[in-house]
C-alpha positions as CSV (number, residue, x, y, z in Angstrom):
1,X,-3.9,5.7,-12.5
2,X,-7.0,7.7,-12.7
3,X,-9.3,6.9,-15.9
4,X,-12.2,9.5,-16.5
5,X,-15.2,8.4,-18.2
6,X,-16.4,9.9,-21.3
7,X,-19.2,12.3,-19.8
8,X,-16.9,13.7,-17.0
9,X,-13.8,15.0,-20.1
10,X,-13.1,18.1,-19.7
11,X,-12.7,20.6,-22.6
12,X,-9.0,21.3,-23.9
13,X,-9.7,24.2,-25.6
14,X,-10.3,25.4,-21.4
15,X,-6.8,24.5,-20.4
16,X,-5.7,28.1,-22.6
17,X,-8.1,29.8,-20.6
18,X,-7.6,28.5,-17.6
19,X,-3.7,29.3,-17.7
20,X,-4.7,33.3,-19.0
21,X,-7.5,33.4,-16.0
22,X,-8.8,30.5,-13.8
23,X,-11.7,33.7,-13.5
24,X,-12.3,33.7,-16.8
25,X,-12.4,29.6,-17.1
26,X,-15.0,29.6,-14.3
27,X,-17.2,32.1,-16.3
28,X,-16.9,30.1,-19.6
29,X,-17.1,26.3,-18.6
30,X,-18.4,26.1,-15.0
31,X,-21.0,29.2,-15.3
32,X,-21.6,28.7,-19.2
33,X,-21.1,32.7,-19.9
34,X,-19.9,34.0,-22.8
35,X,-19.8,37.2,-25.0
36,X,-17.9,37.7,-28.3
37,X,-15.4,41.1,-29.2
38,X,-13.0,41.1,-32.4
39,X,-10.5,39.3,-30.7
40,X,-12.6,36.3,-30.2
41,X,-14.5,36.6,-34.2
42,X,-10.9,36.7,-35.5
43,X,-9.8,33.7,-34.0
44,X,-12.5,31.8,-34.8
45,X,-12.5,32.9,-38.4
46,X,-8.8,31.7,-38.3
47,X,-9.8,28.6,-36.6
48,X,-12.4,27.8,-38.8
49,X,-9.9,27.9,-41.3
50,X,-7.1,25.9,-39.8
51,X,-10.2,23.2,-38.9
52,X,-11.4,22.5,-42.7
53,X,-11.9,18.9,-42.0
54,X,-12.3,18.2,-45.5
55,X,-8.9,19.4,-46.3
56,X,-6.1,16.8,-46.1
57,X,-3.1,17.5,-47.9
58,X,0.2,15.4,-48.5
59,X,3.4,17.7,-48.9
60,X,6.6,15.6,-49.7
61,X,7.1,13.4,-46.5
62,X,4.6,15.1,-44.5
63,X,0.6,14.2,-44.5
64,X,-1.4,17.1,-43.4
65,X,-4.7,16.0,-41.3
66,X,-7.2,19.6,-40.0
67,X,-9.6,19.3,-37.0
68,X,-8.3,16.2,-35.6
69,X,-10.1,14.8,-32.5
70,X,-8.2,14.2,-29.9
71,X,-9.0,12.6,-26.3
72,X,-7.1,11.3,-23.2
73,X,-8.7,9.4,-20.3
74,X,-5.8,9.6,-18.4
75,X,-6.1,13.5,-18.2
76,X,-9.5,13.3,-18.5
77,X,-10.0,16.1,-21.7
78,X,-10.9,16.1,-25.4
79,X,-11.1,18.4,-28.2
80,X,-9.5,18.7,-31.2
81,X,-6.6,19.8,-33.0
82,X,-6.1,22.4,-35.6
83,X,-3.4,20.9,-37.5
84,X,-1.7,17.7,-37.1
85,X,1.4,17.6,-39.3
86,X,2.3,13.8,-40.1
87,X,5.9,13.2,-40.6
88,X,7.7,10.6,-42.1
89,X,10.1,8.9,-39.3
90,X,11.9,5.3,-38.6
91,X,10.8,6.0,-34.8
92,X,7.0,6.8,-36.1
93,X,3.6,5.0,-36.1
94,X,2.0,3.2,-38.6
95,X,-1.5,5.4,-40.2
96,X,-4.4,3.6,-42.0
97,X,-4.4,3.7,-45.5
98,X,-0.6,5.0,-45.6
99,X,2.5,3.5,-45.9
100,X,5.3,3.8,-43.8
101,X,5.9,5.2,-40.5
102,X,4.4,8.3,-39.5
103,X,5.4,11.1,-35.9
104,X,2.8,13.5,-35.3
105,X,3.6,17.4,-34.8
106,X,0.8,19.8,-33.5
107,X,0.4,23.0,-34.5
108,X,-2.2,25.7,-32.9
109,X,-3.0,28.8,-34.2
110,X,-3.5,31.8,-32.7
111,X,-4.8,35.3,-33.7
112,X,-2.6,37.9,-32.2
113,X,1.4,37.2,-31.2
114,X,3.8,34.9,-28.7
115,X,2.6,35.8,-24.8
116,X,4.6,36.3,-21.8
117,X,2.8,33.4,-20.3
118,X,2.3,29.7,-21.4
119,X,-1.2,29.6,-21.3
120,X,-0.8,28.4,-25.2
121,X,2.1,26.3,-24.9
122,X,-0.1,24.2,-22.2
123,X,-2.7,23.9,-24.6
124,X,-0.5,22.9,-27.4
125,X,1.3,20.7,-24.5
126,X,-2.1,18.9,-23.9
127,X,-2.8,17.6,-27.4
128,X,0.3,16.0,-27.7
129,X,-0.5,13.9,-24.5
130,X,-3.2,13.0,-26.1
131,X,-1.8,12.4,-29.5
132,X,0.6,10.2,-27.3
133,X,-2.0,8.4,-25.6
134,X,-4.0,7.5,-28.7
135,X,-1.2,6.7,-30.9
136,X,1.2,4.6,-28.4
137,X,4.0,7.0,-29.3
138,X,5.9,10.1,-28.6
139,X,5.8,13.4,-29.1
140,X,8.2,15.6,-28.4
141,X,7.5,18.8,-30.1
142,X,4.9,21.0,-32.1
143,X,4.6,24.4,-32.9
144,X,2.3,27.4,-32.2
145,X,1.3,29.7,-35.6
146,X,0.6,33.6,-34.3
147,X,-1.3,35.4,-36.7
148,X,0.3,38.9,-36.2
149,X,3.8,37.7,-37.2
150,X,2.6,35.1,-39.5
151,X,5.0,32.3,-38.0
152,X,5.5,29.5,-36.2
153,X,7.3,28.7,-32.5
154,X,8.5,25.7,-32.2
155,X,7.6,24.2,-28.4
156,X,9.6,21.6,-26.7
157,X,7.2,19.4,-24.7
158,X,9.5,19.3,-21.5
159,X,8.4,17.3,-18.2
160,X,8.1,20.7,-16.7
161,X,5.6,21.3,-19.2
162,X,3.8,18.2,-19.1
163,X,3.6,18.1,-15.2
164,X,1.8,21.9,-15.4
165,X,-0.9,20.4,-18.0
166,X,-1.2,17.2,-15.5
167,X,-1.9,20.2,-12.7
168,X,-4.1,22.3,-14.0
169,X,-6.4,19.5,-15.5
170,X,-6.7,18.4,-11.6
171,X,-7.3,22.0,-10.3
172,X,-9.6,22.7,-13.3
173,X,-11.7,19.3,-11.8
174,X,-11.9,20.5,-8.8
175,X,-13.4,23.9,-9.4
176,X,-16.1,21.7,-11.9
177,X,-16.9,19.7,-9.2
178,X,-17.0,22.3,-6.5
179,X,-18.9,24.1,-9.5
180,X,-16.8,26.9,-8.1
181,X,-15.7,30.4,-9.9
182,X,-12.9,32.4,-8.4
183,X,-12.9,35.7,-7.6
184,X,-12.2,38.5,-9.4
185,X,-8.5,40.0,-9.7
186,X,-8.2,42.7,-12.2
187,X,-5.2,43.5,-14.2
188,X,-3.9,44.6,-17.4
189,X,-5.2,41.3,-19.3
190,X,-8.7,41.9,-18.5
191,X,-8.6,44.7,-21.4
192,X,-8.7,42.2,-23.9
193,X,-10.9,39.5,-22.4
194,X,-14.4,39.1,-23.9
195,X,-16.3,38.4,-20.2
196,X,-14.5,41.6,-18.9
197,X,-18.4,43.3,-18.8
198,X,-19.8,40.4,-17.1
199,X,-17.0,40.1,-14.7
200,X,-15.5,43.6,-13.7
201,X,-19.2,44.8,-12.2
202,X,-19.9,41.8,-10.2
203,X,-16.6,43.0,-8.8
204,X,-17.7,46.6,-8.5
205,X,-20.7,45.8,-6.8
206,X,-19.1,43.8,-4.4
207,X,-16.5,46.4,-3.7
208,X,-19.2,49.0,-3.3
209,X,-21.0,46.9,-0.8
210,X,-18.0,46.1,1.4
211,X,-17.4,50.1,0.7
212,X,-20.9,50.7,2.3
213,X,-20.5,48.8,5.3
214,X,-16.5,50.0,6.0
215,X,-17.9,53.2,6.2
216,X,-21.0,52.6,8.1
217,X,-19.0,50.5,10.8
218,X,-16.7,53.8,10.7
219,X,-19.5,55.6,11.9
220,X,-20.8,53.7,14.7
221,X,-20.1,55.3,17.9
């Protein structure tokens, strides 16, 4: 088994993107690009408000812990969580300075609403592998918070699941690596994406181009 070092983790927050738009991954993480619209300021104001580190709250049977860091070396990423719930359970782990025995659930927010694809169950998917892999236990389920409909999904953490984290944490390596950023492919989702202006005229220029020379080669006698 593979064990990453600490300077080659990758990002977890990445693994979202790179399930929207491997594109869009490339721009951000191997290419260091990046522009803001009110999508992205309203999720990091509710971000910023899930990760108030300072807060820690105890509810009944359940401890509350915001911003948690999380890492795996098997996967080879870190980040952090936005809320670990802690709860009370026979089958749990044993915390510092609590008693008891303790199972953590993750839960992500999000700004907008649930998504056809599962680029934020993956992400959600991820921290409990690394939950798993710091605390020696299991995790078999968290939840995902949409701001729109102000509620939570509950995700199942199935080996179908797990095995598409494992895979894109290997293809997002090799693109770092290869320091490589796919091509464009345009689509409905690039409406909302922030890098749509840096990415949709790199892709207009090159259509141009290949445009220019169709028609030149058209021409030849």
């Amino acid at each position: 088994m593979t064990m990453y070092r600490d300077e080659d983790l990758l990002q977890l927050s990445g693994l979202q993107h790179f399930a929207f738009c491997r594109r869009q991954w490339a721009l951000i993480y191997v290419e260091d690009q990046w522009q803001e619209n009110l999508r992205t300021v309203e999720g990091g104001l509710l971000h910023r408000r899930a990760h108030d580190e300072a807060a820690r709250e105890r509810r009944g049977d359940t401890l509350i812990l915001r911003g948690l860091a999380v890492v795996s070396h098997t996967l080879g990423l870190t980040g952090k969580c936005d809320v670990v719930e802690f709860r009370a359970d026979p089958q749990g782990v044993p915390l510092r300075g609590e008693e008891g025995l303790w199972r953590p659930y993750p839960v992500e927010y999000k700004r907008g609403k649930p998504k056809e694809h599962l680029a934020d169950e993956l992400q959600l998917c991820a921290q409990a592998m690394c939950l798993e892999e710091m605390l020696c236990c299991e995790v078999p389920t968290g939840a995902l918070f949409y701001g729109e409909p102000r509620r939570r999904m509950a995700v199942e953490f199935s080996a179908e699941l797990r095995r598409a984290v494992r895979d894109a944490c290997e293809e997002m390596r090799q693109y770092t690596r290869r320091g490589y950023t796919p091509k464009a492919r345009p689509g409905k989702h690039c409406n909302a994406c922030s890098l749509k202006d840096l990415c949709l005229p790199q892709l207009a220029r090159r259509e141009s181009v290949a445009s220019y020379l169709q028609s030149a080669l058209e021409e030849t006698p």
